[in-house]
C-alpha positions as CSV (number, residue, x, y, z in Angstrom):
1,X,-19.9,7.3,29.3
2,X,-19.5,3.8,27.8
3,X,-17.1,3.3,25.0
4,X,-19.4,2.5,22.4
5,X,-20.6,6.1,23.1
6,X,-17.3,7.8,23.1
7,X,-16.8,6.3,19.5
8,X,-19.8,7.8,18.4
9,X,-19.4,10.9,19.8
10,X,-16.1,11.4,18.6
11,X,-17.1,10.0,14.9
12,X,-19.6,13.1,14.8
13,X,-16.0,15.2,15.6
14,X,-14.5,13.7,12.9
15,X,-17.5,14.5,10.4
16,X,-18.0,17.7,11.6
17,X,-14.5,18.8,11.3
18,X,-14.4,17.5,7.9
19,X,-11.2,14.8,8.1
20,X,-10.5,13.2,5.3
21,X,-10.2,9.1,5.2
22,X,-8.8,6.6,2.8
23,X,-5.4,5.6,5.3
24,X,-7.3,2.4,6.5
25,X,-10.6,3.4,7.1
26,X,-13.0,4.7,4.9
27,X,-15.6,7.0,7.7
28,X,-15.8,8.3,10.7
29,X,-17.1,5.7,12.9
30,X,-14.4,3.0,11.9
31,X,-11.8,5.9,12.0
32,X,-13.1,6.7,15.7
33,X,-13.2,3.2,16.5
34,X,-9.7,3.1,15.6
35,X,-8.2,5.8,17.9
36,X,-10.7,5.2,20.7
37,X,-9.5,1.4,20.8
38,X,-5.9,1.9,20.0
39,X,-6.0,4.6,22.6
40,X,-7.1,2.8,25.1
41,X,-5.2,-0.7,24.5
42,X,-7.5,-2.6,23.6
43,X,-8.0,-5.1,20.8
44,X,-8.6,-3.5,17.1
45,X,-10.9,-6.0,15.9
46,X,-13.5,-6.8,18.7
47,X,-15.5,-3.5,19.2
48,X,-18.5,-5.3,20.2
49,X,-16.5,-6.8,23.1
50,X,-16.2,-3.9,25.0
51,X,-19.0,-1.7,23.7
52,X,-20.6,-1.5,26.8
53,X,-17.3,-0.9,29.2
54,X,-17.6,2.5,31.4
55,X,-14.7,4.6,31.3
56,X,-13.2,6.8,33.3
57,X,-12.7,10.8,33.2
58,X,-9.0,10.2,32.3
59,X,-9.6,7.6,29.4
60,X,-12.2,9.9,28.0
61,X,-9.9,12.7,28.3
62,X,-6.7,10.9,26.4
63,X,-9.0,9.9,23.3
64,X,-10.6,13.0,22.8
65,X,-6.7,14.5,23.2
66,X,-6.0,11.9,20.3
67,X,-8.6,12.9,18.2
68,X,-7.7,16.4,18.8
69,X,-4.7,15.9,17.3
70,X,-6.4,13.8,14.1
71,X,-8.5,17.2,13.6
72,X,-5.9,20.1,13.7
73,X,-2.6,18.6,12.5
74,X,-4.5,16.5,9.6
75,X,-2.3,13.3,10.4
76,X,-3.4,10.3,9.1
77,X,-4.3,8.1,11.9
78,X,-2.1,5.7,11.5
79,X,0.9,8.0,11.7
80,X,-0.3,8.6,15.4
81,X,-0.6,5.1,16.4
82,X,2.2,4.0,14.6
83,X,0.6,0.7,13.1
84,X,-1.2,0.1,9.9
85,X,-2.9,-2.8,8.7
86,X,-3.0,-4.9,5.5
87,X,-4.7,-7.8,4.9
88,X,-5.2,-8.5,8.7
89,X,-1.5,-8.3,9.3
90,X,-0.4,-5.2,10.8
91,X,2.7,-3.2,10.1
92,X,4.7,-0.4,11.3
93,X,4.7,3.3,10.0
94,X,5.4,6.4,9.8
95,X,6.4,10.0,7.9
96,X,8.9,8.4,6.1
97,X,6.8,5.8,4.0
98,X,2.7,5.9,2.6
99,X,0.4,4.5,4.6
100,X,-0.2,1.0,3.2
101,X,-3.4,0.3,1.4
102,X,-2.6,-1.0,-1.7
103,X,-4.8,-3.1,-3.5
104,X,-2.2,-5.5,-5.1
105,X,-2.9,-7.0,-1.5
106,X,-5.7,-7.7,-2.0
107,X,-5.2,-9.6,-5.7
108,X,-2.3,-11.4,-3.5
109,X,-3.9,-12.9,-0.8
110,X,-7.4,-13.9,-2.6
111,X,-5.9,-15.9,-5.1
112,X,-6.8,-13.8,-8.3
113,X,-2.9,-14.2,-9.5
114,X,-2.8,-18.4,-9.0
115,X,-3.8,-18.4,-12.7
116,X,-0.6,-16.7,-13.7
117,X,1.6,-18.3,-11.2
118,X,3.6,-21.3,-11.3
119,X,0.9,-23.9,-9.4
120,X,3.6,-24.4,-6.5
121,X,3.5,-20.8,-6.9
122,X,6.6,-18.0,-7.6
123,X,10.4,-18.7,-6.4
124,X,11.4,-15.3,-7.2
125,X,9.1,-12.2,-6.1
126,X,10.4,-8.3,-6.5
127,X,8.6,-5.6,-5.1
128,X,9.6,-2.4,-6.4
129,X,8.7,0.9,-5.1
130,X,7.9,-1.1,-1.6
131,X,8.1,1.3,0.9
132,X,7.2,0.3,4.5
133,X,7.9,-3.7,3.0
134,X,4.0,-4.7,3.8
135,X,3.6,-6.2,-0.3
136,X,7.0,-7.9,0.3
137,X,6.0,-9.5,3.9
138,X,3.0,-10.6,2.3
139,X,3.9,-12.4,-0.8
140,X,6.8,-13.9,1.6
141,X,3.9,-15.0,4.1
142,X,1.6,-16.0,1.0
143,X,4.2,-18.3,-0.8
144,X,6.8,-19.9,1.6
145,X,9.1,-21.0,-0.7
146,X,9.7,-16.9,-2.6
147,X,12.6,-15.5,-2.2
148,X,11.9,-12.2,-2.6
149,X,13.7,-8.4,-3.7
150,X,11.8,-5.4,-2.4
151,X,13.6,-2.2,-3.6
152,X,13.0,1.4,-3.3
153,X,14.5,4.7,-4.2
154,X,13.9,6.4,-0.4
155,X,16.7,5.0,1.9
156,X,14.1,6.6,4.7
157,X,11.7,3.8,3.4
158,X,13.9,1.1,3.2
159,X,14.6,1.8,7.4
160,X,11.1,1.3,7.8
161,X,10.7,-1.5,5.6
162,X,13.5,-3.0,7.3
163,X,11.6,-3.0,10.4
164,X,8.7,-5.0,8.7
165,X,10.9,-7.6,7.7
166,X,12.5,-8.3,11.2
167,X,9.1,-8.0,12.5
168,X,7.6,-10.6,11.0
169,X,10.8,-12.8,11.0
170,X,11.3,-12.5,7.2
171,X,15.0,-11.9,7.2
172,X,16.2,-15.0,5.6
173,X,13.6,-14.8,2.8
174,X,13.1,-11.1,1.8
175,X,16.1,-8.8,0.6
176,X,16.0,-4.8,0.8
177,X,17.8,-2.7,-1.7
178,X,17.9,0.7,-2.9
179,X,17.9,2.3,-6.2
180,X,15.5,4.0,-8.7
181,X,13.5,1.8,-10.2
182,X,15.3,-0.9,-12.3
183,X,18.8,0.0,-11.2
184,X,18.1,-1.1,-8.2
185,X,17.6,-5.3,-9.3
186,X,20.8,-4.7,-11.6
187,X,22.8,-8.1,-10.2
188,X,20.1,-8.9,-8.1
189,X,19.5,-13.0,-8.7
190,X,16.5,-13.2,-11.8
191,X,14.5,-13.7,-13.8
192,X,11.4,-13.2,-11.5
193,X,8.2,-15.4,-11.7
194,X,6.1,-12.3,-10.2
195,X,6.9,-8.4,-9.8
196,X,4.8,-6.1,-8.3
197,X,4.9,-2.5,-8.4
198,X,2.5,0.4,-6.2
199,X,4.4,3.0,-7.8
200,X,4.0,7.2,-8.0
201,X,0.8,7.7,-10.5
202,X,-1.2,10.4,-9.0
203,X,-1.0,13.2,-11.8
204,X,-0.3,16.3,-11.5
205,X,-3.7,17.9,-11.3
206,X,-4.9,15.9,-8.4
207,X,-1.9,16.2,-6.8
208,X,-2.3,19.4,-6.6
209,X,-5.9,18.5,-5.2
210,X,-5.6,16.3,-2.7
211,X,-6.7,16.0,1.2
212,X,-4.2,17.2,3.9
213,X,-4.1,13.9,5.0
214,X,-2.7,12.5,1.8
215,X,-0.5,16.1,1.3
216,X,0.7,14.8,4.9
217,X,2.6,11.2,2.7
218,X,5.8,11.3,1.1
219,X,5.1,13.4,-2.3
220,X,8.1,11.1,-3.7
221,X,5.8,8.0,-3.0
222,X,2.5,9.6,-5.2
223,X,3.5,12.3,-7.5
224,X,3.6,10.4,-11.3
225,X,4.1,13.9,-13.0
226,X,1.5,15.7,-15.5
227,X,-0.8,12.3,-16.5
228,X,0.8,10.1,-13.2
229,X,2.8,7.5,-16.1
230,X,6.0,9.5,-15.8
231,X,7.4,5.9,-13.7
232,X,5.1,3.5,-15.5
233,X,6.7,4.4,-18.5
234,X,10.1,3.3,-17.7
235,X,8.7,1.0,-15.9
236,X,7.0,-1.0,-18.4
237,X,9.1,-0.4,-21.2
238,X,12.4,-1.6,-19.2
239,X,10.5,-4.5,-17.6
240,X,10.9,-7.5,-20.1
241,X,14.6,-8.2,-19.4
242,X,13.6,-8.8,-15.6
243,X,10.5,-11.4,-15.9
244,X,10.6,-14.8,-16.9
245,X,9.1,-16.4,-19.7
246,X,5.7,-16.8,-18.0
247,X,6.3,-14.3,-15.6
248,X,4.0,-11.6,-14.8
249,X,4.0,-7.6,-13.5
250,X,1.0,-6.4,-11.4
251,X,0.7,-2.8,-10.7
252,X,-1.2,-0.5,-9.4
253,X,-2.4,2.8,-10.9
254,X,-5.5,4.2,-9.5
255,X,-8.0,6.4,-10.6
256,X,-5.5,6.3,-13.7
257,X,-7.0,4.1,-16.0
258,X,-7.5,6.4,-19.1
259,X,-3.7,8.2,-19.1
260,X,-2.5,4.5,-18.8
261,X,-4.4,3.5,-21.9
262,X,-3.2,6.7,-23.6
263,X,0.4,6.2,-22.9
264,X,-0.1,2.3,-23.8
265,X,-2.4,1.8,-26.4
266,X,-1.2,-1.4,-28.1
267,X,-0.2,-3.0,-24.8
268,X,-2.3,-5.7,-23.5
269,X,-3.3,-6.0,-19.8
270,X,-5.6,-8.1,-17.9
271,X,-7.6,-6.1,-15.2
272,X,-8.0,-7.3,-12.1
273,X,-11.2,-7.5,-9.6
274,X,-10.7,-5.5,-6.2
275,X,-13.2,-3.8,-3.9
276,X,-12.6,-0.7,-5.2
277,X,-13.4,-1.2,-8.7
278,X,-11.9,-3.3,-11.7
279,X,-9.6,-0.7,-13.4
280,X,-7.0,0.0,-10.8
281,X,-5.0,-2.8,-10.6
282,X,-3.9,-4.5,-13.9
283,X,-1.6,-8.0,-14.9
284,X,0.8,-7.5,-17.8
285,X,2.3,-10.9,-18.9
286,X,5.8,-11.0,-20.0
287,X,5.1,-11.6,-23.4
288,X,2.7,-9.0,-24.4
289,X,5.8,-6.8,-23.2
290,X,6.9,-7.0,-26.8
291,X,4.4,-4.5,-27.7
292,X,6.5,-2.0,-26.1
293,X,9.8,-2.9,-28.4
294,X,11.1,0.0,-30.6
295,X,8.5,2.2,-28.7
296,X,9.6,5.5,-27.1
């Protein structure tokens, strides 16, 4: 059996079995690709390389073992491998931390935000609610000269953030802390130019909905409460104090568009273009935070 034929035949596995995707890949064949190559040791992101390579009894064997496992324990794949990646640069994970996919990376590296930013882009960065550390390693990679504050409630989190940082040499430049929300900048060296927040907004009812796969993710790192704003909402109305005068918050809210606009109404956001759509990321500039004042 070549390898290109393994992938495939382990794809219609994957189908048939009914897996759910959305932790890096988005079907079965890249998922399959995925596993076969990973499991194997060989490059993620040349397929077509090796298409054609024969493989032996025991290779087959250990990937269909592997995708064994994806099938009956419901694991995202990238908890088996241990690796994620984002934005071509790849990232360590596991049960402790979601598996990274958020589209602020996205808005980050293609230059959506430079008309925002300060053109020799931000000094100061936070990400709150960072998790494994990947939006934190990527603004730091993105901008040389941020500092940058990534905090998050989950001290399990911050570990594997930790190991993010040191992996991609960004100790100097990138500062963990923990702490719910806010309290944890409280002394932390601001205003900032730029904060961005992937925070809990899945609401209740499709929490209660959801894949396995995504069941499998820390429910601290999704659940928002009944309409998913329950963070957002201290978020937002505590944020002004913390941004510059031309500073800006992106964040991330998902399929959550219309219970953001109903626990928002007079607030005024930019929405911003990704691949999955234009109404799950948004841009709140620091002055349009006013419409929030005296507001419960």
């Amino acid at each position: 059996m070549t390898l290109i034929e393994l992938v495939e035949h382990e794809a219609a596995r994957l189908d048939a079995a009914g897996v759910a995707y959305g932790h890096g890949t988005t079907n079965a064949f890249d998922e399959a690709a995925w596993l076969v190559l990973w499991r194997l040791g060989l490059p993620l992101d040349d397929l077509d390389a090796v298409a054609g390579r024969q493989l032996a009894t025991a290779d087959i064997d250990a990937v269909k073992a592997l995708v064994d496992e994806r099938i009956t324990t419901r694991r995202p794949a990238a908890y088996l491998t241990g690796e994620a990646w984002l934005q071509g640069v790849p990232f360590f994970v596991d049960e402790r931390v979601i598996v990274p996919r958020s589209l602020i990376a996205e808005v980050l590296a293609d230059g959506t935000l430079d008309a925002w930013l300060p053109s020799a882009g931000p000094a100061r960065v936070l990400d709150l609610c960072t998790g494994n550390g990947s939006l934190a390693v990527l603004a730091a990679l993105a901008w040389s000269q941020a500092q940058v504050l990534a905090t998050d409630l989950s001290v399990e989190a911050l570990a594997v953030a930790q190991r993010s940082v040191g992996r991609h040499g960004l100790q100097q430049r990138i500062v963990l802390a923990q702490g719910d929300g806010w309290a944890a900048v409280d002394g932390a060296r601001g205003p900032f130019d730029l904060v961005m927040c992937n925070p809990p907004y899945v609401n209740a009812a499709s929490m209660a909905s959801l894949p396995a796969e995504f069941r499998a993710e820390p429910a601290l790192a999704l659940a928002g409460g009944d309409d998913g704003m329950d963070f957002v909402r201290t978020l937002l109305h505590q944020a002004r104090p913390h941004l510059g005068a031309h500073g800006v918050l992106v964040l991330e809210i998902g399929h959550e568009r219309e219970h953001f606009e109903a626990a928002f109404p007079r607030l005024e956001v930019a929405w911003l273009p990704t691949s999955a759509g234009d109404e799950q990321v948004l841009l709140v500039e620091a002055g349009a935070l006013r419409a929030l004042e005296g507001a419960a």
